[in-house]
N, C-alpha and C positions, 0 to 999 in steps of 0.2 A: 497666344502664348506659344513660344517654339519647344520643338521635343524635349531640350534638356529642360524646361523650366517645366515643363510639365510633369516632367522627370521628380524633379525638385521636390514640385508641389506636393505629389502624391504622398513620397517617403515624407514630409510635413506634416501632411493631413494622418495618414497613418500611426504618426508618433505623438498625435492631439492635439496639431497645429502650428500656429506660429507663436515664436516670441513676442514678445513686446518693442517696438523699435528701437529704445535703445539699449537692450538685451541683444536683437542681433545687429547693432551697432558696436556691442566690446566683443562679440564674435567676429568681427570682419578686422578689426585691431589686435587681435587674441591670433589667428591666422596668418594676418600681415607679420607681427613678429614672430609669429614660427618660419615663415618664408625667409624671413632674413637671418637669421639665425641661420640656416641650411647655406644660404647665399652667402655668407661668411665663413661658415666651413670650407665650402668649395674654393673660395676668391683669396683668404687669408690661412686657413691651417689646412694647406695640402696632405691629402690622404683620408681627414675627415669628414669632409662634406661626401654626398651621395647625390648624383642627379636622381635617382629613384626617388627616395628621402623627397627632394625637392621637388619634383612633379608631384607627388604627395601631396603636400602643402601647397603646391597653387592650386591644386582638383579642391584642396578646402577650403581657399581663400574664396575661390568661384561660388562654390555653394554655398559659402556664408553671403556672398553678394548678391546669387538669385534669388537667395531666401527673401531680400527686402525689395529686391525687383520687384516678387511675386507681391510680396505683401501690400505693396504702394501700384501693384498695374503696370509697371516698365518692361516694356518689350525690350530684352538686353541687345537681341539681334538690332534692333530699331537704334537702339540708343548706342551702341557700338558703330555702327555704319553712320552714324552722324558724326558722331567724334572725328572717325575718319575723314571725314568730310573738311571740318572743321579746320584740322593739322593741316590737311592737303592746300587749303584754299590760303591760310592762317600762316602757314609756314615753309610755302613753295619757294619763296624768293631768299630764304634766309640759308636754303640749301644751294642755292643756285643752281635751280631746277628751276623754269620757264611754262 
């Protein structure tokens, strides 16, 4: 497990554990629509979005995400550098990059 997951873990373990999966499955949904909601201020009513505000809300949406990494075993480092992987190999030609 990498540092921020472990990170994660701990403040979890500290606050009596984990939720139920899909308890934090309407956390990671609950998150997602506060990001956007932020991403709409910004993009559509100039003046009221905040980039603050919105790094905010993605530092929550992440920790709602490693919360179920942690829960199910997902190395995030592991499974993010695959994804990348993924796109690069999945979607080199469609950029017309070689």
């Amino acid at each position: 497990m990498n540092r921020l997951q472990k990170e994660v873990d701990k403040l979890i373990k500290e606050f009596g554990g984990y939720w139920k999966p899909f308890e934090m499955l309407a956390a990671v949904v609950e998150e997602l629509g506060e990001l956007s909601d932020e991403m709409l201020k910004l993009e559509k009513v100039k003046g009221k979005g905040d980039v603050k505000t919105l790094e905010e809300e993605f530092g929550d949406l992440l920790f709602s995400l490693f919360c179920i990494a942690n829960y199910y075993g997902i190395d995030v480092e592991r499974a993010l550098l695959n994804s990348i992987a993924k796109y690069r190999n999945r979607d080199r030609f469609r950029w017309g990059i070689s």
